[in-house]
TORLOBA-599947 format. One record per residue (C-alpha): residue in one letter; x, y, z. Coordinates in pm, whole numbers, plus 50000, padded with zeros to 5 digits. Example, Ala and Ser with C-alpha at 12.3 -4.5 7.8 and 13.67 -1.06 7.14 Angstrom:
% TORLOBA-599947
A512304955050780/S513674989450714/
% end
This chain:
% TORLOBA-599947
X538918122026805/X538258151727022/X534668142627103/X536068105627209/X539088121227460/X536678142027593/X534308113927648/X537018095627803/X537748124028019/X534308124428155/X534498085828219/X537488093528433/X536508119128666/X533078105828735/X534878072428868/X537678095429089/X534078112829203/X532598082029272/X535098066629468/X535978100329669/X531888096929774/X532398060429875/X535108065630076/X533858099330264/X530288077230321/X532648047830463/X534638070730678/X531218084930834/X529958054330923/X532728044431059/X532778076431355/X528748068531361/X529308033131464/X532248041531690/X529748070331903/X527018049231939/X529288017532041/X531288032532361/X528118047432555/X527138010432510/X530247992132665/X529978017032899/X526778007833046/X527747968933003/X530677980533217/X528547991433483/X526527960533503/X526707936733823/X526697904933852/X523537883633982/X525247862034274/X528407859134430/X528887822534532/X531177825234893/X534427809334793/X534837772834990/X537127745434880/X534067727534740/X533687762134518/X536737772334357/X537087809434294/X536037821733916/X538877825133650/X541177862233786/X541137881433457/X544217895433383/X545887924333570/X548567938533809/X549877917534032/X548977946234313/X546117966334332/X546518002634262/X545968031834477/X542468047734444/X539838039634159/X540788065133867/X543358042333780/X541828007433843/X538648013233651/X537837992233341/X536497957233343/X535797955133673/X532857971933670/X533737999933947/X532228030933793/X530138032734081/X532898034134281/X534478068134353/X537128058934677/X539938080634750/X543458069634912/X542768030134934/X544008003934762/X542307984634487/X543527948334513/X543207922834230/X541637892534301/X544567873934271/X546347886534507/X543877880134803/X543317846934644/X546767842434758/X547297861235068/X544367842135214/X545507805235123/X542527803134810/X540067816135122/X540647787935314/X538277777835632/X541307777935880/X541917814235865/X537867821135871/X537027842436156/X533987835836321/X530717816836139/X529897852335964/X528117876535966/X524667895835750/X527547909535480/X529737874335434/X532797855335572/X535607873335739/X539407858235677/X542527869135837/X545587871335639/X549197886035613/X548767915235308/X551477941935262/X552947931135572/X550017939835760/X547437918935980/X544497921535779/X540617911735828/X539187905335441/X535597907035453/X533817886635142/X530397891635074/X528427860735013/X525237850034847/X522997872634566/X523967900934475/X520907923934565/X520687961834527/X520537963534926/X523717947734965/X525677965134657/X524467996534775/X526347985935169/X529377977634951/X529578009034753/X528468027835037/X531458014235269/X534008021435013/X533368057634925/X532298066335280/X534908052535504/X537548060435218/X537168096435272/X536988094435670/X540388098635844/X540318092736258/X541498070336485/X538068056336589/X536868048536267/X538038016336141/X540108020035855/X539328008935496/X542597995035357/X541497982235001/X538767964834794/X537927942434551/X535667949534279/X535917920334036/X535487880933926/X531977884434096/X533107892434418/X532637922334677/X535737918434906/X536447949935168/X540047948135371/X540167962735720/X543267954935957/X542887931136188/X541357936936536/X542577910136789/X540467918237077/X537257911536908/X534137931236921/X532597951237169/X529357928837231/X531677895537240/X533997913537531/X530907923537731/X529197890237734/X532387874037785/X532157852137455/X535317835037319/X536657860837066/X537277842536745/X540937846936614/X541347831936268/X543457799636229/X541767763336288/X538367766436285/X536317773136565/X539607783136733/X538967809237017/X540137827937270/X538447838637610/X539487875137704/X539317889438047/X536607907638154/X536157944838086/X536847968638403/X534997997738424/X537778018438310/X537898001538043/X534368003037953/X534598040238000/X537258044037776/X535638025637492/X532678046837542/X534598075737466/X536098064737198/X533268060237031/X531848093837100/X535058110237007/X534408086936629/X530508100036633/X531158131636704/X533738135536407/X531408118236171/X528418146436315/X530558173736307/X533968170536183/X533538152435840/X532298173035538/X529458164935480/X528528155835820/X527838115335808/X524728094835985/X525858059336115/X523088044536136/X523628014536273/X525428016636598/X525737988836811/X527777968237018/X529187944036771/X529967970636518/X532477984736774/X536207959736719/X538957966636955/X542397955536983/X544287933237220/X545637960737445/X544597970337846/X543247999538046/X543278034537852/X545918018137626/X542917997237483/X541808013037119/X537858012137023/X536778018236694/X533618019836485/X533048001036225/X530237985435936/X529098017135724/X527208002235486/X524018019035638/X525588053335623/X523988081935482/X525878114535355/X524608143035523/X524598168035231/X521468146035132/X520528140735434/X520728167135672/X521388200735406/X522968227135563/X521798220235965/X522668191936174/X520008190736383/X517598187436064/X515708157636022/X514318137935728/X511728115535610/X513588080835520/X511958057235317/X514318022735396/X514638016735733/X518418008735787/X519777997836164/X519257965936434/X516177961336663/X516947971037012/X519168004236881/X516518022036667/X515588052036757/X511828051536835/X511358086236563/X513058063936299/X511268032236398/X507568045136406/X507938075636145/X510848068235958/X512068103136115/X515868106436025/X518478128636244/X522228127136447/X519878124136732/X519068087236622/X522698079836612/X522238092236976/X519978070637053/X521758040836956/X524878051337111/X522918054637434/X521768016737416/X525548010637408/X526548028137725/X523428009137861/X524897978837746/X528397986837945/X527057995538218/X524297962138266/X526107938038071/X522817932637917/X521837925637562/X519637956537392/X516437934237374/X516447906237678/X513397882237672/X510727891037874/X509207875438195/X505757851938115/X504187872138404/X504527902638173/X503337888937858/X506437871637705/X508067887937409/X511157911137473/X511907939937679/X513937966537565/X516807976237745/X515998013437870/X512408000937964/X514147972138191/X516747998738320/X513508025538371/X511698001038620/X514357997538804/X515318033638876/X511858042538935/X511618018739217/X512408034839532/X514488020039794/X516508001239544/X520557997939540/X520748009839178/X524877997639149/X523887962839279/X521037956339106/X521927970438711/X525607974338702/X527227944438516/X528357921538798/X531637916038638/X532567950438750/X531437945739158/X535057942939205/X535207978339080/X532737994639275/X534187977939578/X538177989939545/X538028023239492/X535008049239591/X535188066939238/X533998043039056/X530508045639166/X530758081939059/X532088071738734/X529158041438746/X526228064438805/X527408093738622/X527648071838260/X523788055138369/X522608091438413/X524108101438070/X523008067637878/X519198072438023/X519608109737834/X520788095637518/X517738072937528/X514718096037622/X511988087737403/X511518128737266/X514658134137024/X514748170237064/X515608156237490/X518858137237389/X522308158937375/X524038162237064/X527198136537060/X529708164137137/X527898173637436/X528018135537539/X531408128737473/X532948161537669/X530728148537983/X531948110137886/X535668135237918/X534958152738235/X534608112838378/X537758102238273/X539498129538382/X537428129738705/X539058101438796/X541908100638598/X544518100538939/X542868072139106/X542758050038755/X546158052938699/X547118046139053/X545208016439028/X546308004838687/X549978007338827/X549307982139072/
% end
């Protein structure tokens, strides 16, 4: 009877053993499976998707998946299914699709502005009681263009001045790339100098034909602009390259004279200039994608892929050039000289070099004759900002200023001639 209790004993404990083994095996697979699954929705997180059709009536936008009915501020708190891990913007607002399904009418053609652009269809819209421009990238998604989306969101969320334009929120989800900017009712800078009809949103093709620039005015956009470079060269940490500078990056508002606000916008070409630039910021680098628009490139960075602040010089300078002419940066050339184009600072170069030649009637923009005629200071103010462009321009980088050099001589204009401008704008 012992011998059998005993046995039975036995019989007992090696089941209780038995199970406690099956259970502790079960519980380690369990954490096994649960380590090796996150780092794996992670990186399916993180994944893009191939295209983003542009929404049009005849394509309905995707399914929103579920979420607030406003974005949140920042990404810490937004990140999850969307896919923004990527993403690292500070102080803007991440908007669900929803909302600027809504806000824009289900991206409806009659608030479209313009035919659109290299990046996708612009739309105006009321958001947060605010005038708004919502940018919505259109087409495949390639790594060039993810990289200008991500690149736009953490740089210009970061930068804080008044001639930068200013990132209000993004979207980041149902296979679109959607940036918000406010509004700008005076178009851009390239539109204003040509005298295009500045497109304004509502019906399509609906347009409106601004007045002219004055020379004033011209000169106070140029400074503007400088004042914007010269924070992004100097006065952001890290120091940030453009990169892309040029006329119809530069959106102004619907104001007059030196009430009239410029700013600088599209930074999806910018570089960072801790890796960039290291510690110096006159330092240049060897850059393997060439990033800008014919006609601004800086001939270093065009032939040798040479990298600096001085190529944001450059483009800056083809800018004032373009002020000052009322040309375009690359103008078709004569058939007597071989057809093609001509850049602009070779066109203005043959023209200064010619002696015996009226200089302010023969490359100042004719729209601003009226100008040079009124008041004598404005040939000063003419000649001064040629002088200064054909400096940003010069073919040797290490020749150009640096842009806070240019912008306190763009100062000493204005304030040149500040007396006789306001007299005038009184009028």
């Amino acid at each position: 009877m012992a011998m059998s209790t005993t046995s039975l004993t036995l019989i007992v404990a090696s089941a209780v053993l038995l199970i406690f083994i099956a259970t502790l095996i079960a519980l380690l697979m369990l954490m096994i499976c649960r380590k090796s699954g996150s780092p794996q929705e992670g990186r399916q997180s993180d994944q893009l998707p191939t295209t983003i059709p542009p929404p049009t009536p005849n394509n309905p936008p995707l399914p929103t998946p579920s979420g607030p009915s406003r974005g949140s501020r920042g990404s810490r708190g937004s990140r999850g299914s969307s896919g923004t891990h990527s993403l690292d913007p500070s102080s803007v607002v991440s908007y669900s699709f929803s909302i600027l399904i809504d806000c824009t009418n289900n991206f409806d053609e009659a608030g479209r502005i313009g035919p659109g652009g290299g990046f996708g269809y612009v739309y105006r819209a009321i958001l947060d009681d605010r005038d708004v421009a919502i940018k919505v990238m259109k087409g495949n998604v390639t790594t060039e263009n993810r990289k200008q989306f991500k690149a736009e969101v953490n740089t210009l969320s970061r930068l804080h001045h008044a001639n930068l334009v200013e990132l209000i929120g993004y979207c980041y989800e149902a296979r679109r790339c959607i940036l918000v900017y406010p509004f700008y009712s005076g178009g851009n800078l390239s539109d204003r100098i040509h005298n295009r009809p500045v497109s304004t949103g509502g019906p399509v093709g609906t347009a409106a034909l601004l007045p002219p620039l004055g020379l004033v005015e011209r000169v106070w956009i140029a400074l503007q602009i400088a004042d914007g470079l010269r924070y992004l060269h100097f006065g952001a940490v890290p120091p940030v390259l453009h990169r892309d500078i040029k006329s119809t990056n530069v959106l102004l508002d619907g104001r007059v004279g030196t009430e009239l606000r410029a700013v600088l916008a599209d930074f999806g070409m910018a570089r960072l200039g801790e890796r960039v630039l290291g510690s110096h910021a006159d330092r240049s680098i060897a850059a393997s994608c060439m990033a800008g628009t014919r006609g601004y490139i800086a001939p270093e960075y065009l032939e040798h892929r040479r990298l600096s602040t001085k190529a944001d010089v450059y483009s800056f300078g083809i800018v004032l050039l373009e002020l000052i002419t009322g040309r375009n940066a690359l103008e078709p050339a004569l058939a007597s000289a071989g057809g093609g184009y001509q850049a602009l600072p070779a066109w203005v170069r043959s023209i200064v070099d010619c002696p015996n030649v009226d200089l302010l009637r023969t490359i100042v923009d004719r729209n601003l004759r009226p100008d040079l005629s009124t008041w004598p200071q404005a040939q000063q103010m003419a000649l001064e900002l040629l002088w200064l462009a054909l400096e940003c321009v010069q073919e040797d980088d290490q020749q150009r200023p640096n842009i806070d050099i240019a912008q306190e001589r763009i100062s000493r204009i204005m304030e040149l001639q500040g007396k006789q401008v306001d007299k005038r704008q009184m009028q």
